[in-house]
C-alpha positions in Angstrom: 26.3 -4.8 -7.8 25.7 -8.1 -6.6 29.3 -8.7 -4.7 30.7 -12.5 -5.6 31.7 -14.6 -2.4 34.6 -16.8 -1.7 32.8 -20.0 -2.6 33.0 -22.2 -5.6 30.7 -22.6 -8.0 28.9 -26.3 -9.0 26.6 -27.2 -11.5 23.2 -28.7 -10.3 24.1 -32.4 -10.6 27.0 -32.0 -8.2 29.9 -31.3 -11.4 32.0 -28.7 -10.3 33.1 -25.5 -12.5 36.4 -24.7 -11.8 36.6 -21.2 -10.0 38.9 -19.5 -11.8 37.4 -20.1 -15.6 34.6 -17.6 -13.6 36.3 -15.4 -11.5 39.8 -14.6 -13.0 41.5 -15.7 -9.8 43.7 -18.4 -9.3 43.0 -20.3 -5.7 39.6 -18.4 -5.4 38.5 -19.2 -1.7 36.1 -21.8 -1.1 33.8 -20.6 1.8 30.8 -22.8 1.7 33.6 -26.4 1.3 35.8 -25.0 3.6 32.3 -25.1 6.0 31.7 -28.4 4.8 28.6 -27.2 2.4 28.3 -28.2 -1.5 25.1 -27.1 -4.3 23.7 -30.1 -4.0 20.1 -30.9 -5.6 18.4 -30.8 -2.2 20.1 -27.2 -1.6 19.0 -26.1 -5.1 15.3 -27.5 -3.7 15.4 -25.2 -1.2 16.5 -22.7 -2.6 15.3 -21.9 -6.1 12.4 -19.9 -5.0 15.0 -17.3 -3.3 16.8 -17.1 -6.6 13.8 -15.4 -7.8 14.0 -12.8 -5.7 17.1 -11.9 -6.5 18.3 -12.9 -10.3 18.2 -8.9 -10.3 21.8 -8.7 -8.9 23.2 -12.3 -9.1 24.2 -13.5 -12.8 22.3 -17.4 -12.6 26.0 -18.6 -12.9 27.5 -16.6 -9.4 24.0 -19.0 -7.6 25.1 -22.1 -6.5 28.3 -20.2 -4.1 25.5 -18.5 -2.8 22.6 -21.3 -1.9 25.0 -23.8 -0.3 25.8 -21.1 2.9 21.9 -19.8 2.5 20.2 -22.9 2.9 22.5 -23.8 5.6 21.9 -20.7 7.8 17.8 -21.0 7.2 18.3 -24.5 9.1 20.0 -23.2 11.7 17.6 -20.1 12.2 15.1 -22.9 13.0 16.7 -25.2 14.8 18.2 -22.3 17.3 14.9 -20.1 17.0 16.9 -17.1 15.4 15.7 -14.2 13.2 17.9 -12.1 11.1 17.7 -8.5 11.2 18.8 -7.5 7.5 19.0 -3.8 7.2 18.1 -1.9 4.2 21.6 -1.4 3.1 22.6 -5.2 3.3 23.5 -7.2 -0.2 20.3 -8.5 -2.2 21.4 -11.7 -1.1 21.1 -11.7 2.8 18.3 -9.2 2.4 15.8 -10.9 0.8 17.2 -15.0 1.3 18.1 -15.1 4.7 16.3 -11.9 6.4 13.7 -12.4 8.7 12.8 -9.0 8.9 13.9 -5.7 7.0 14.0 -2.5 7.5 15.8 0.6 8.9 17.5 0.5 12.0 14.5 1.7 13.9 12.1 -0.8 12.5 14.4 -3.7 13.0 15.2 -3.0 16.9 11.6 -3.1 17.1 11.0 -6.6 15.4 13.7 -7.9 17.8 11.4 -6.4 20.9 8.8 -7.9 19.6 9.4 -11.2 18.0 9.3 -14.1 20.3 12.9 -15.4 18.6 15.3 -16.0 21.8 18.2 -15.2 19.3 18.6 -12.2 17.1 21.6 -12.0 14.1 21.6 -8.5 13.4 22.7 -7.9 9.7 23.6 -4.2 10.0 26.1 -2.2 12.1 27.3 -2.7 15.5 25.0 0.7 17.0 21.9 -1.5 15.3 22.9 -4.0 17.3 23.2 -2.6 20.4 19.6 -1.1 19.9 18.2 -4.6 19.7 20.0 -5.0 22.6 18.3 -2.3 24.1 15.3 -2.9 23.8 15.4 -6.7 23.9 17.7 -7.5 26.8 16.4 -10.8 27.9 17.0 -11.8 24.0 20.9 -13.1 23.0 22.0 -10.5 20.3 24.8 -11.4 17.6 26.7 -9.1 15.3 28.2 -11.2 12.3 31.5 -9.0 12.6 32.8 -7.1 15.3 34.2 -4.4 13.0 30.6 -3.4 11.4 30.6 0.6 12.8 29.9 3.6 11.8 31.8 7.0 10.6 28.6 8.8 12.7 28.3 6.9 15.7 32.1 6.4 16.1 32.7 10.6 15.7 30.9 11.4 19.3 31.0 9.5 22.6 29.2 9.7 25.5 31.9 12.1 27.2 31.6 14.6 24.2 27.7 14.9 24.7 28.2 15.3 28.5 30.8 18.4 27.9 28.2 19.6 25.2 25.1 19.3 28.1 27.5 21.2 30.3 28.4 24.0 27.8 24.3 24.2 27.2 22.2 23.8 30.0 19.1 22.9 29.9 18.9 22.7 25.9 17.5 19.1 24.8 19.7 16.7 23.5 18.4 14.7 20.4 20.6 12.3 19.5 20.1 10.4 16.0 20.0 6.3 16.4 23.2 6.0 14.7 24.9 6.6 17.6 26.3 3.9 20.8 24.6 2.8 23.0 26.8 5.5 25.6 26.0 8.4 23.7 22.2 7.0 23.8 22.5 6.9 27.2 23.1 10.5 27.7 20.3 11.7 25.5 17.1 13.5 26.4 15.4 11.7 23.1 16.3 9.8 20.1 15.0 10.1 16.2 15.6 8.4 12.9 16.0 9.9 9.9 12.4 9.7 9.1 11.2 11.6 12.3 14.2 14.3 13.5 12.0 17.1 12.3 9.2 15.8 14.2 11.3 15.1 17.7 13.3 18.4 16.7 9.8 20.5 17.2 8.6 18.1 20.1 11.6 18.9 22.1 11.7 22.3 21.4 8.0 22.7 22.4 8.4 20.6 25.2 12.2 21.9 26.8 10.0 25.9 25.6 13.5 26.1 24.3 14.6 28.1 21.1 17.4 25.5 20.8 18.2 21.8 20.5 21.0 19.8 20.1 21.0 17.6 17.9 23.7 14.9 17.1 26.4 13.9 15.9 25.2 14.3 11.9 26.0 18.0 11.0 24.7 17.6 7.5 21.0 15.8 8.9 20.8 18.5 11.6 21.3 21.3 8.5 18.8 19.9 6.9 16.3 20.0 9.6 17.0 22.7 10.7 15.9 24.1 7.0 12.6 22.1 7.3 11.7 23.5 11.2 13.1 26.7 11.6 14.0 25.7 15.2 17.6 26.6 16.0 20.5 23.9 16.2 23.8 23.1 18.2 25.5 20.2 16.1 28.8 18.5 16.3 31.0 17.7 13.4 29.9 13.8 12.3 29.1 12.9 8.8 28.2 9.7 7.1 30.8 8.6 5.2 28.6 7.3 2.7 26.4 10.2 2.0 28.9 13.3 2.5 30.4 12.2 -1.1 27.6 12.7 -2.9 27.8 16.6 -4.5 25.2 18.8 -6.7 27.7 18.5 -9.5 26.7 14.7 -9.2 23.3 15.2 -10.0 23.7 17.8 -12.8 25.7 15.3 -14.0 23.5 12.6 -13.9 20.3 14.7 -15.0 22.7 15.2 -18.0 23.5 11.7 -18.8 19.9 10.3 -18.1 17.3 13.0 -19.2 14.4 12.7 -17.0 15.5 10.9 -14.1 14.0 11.0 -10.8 16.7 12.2 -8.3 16.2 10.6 -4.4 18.7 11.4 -1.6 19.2 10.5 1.7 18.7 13.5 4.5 22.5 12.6 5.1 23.6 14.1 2.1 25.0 17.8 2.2 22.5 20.6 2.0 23.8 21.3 -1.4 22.6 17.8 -2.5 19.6 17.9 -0.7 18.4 21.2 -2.6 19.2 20.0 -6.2 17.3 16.5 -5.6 13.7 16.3 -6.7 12.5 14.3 -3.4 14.4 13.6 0.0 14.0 11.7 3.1 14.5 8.1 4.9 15.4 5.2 3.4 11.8 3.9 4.3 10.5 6.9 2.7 12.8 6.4 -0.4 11.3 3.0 -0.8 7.9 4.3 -0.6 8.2 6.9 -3.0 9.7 4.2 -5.6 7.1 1.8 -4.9 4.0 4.1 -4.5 5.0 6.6 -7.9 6.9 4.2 -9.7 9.4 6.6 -11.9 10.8 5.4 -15.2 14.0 6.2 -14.0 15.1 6.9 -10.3 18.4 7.2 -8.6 19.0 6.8 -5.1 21.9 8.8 -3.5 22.2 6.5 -0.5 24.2 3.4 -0.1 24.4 0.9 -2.8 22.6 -2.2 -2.0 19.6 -0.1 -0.8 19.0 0.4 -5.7 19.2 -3.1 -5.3 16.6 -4.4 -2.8 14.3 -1.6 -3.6 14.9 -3.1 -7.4 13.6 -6.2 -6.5 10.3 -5.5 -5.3 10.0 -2.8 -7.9 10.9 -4.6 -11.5 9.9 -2.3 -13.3 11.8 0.9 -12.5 14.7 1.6 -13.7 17.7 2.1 -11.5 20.9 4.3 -12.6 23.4 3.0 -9.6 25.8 5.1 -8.9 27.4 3.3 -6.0 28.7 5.0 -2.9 29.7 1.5 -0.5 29.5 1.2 3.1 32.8 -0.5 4.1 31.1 -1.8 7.3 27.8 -2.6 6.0 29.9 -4.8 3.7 31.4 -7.1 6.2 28.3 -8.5 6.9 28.7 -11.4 4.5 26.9 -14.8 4.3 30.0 -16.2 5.4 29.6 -14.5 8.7 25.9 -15.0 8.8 26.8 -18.8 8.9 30.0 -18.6 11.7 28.1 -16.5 13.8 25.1 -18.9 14.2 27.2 -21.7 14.2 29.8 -20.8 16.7 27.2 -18.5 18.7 30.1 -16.1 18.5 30.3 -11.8 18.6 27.2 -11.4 21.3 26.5 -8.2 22.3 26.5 -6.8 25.6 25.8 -3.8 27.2 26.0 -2.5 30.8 22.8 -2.6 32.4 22.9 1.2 33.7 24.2 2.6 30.3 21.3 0.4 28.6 18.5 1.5 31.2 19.2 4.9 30.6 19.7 4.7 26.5 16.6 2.8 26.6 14.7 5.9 28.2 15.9 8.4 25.0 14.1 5.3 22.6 11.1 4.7 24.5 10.6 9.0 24.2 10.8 8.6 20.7 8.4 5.9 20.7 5.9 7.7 22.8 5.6 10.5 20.1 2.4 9.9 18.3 3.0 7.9 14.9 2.9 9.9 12.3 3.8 8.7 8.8 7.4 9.4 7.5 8.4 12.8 6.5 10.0 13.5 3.7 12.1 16.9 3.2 11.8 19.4 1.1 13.6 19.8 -1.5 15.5 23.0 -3.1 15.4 24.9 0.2 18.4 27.4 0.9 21.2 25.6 3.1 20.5 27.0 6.7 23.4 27.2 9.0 23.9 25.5 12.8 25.8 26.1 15.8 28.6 23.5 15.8 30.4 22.2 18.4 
């Protein structure tokens, strides 16, 4: 759901409603006065046409604590030629009123290679960042919040995969894109969740090698492992997101809601992955919503993802159940707005480590382009190596 910001709410002729008559909270915060911002009827000008977009998620009353700060960092993105990268898994709000572009990880590194913005706000997770980093290194890259990780890419560091190269020579190392720009750095290739089977086969093929290790997500390297046959060494990271859900989950939700469509993440545990009726990428996800259009889907992926797909798909039905990323979540507006205007948490990355990470990315981006996979489903769990 639509999460309410520390900002106080106004009427559209400048009255104000007192903040605690709508939130239950004496002293509610006031982000956008604090930052010297009010609903007035030029911001409601500017903004009404976002509303639209999403009146899906934010009640018409929660709007004016959202356009003061949203029309405020739209100036700035033109006046300090900036682009926000708002991943899939942001809040409605940021995703489709202040992102430039949106996408996966994958997808939005490239729009930061490519655009011709000198300054990139990435609205995602710190490895995100650093893979616009990568790839853009002439460009100035901001993270909102310094605290935005990742259970995945903070379970492995470049040390572990050097010991793991030692204890396996001459096995490729795949390493998934949720990982630091260290790890990165040590990898023979890099994939996303809608291509590891494909670089999983390529590096077999390539390496002639019976073996490949693939990291740091245990549960994504089960799960293609079950989709290529091609043997894996993994290592013990999960997403903290996607290990909860469980196949008593979606009995129970097939129970409650006859005839829903059940779509998971490649994240999820095997068990998960075998009871769902189609799996794969969030990009794939999207694509399945938008091209079959099921009276009623559920996502098992991260929460905001039912909401963004929700809004350019009206006419599905979403059951939520809602599985938060903590650090996807402290990407807020608020932060959106004191990271442009204070030009503060850039990210940097030593030139060798990003020379050499930026060698496992361009690999991946040599493959040939082949559409997303999806996986399939109700295959028996296989097991991997794991380290």
């Amino acid at each position: 759901m639509a999460r309410i910001i520390d900002a106080p709410l106004t009427t559209g002729d400048g009255g104000s409603c007192d903040p605690r008559t709508i939130h239950g909270a004496w002293g509610a915060l006031d982000a956008a006065g604090r930052r010297g911002l009010a609903y007035t009827a030029e911001v409601r000008a500017e903004t009404d046409h976002l509303y639209e977009q999403v009146k899906h998620v934010v009640p018409a009353i929660e709007w004016p604590a959202y356009a003061p700060l949203i029309a405020a960092i739209n100036k700035m993105k033109r006046d300090k030629n900036a682009v926000i990268l708002a991943h899939n898994y942001m809040t409605s709000e940021i995703f489709y009123c202040v992102g430039d572009f949106r996408g996966d990880s994958l997808q939005l590194a490239r729009e930061a290679a490519e655009t011709d913005a000198q300054l990139i706000v990435q609205a995602g997770v710190h490895f995100m960042a650093e893979t616009s980093k990568i790839l853009a290194p002439e460009k100035t890259v901001l993270i909102p919040d310094m605290r935005a990780g990742c259970s995945l890419a903070a379970s492995i560091t470049g040390e572990d995969v050097r010991l793991i190269k030692a204890k396996y020579p001459g096995v490729p190392v795949v390493t998934y894109v949720n990982t630091s720009a260290d790890v990165k750095a040590e990898s023979d290739v890099c994939c996303t969740s809608s291509n590891a089977a494909a670089v999983v086969e390529w590096a077999a093929k390539t390496w002639n090698s019976d073996r490949v290790i693939m990291l740091p997500d245990e549960f994504l390297a089960k799960n293609v492992a079950a989709q290529t046959g091609v043997k894996i060494i993994s290592w013990h990271g999960r997403c903290e997101v996607h290990e909860r859900f469980t196949a008593e989950d979606i009995a129970e939700l097939r129970e409650a809601h006859p005839g829903v469509v059940v779509l998971a993440h490649p994240e999820c545990p095997p068990d998960v992955m075998a009871a769902a009726d189609f799996a794969g990428s969030t990009a794939a996800l999207q694509s399945y919503v938008l091209d079959n259009r099921p009276g009623k889907v559920v996502l098992l992926t991260e929460c905001s993802m039912s909401d963004n797909v929700a809004g350019a798909a009206p006419d599905v039905d979403f059951v939520r159940p809602c599985n938060l990323c903590p650090h996807m979540k402290r990407i807020t507006l608020e932060a959106i707005y004191d990271a442009l205007a204070e030009m503060k948490h850039e990210v940097t990355i030593p030139e060798d480590v990003r020379v050499r990470a930026k060698r496992a990315i361009d690999a991946m981006l040599s493959l040939p382009k082949e559409k997303p996979r999806s996986f399939e489903t109700g295959k028996a769990p296989v097991a991997v190596e794991l380290v």
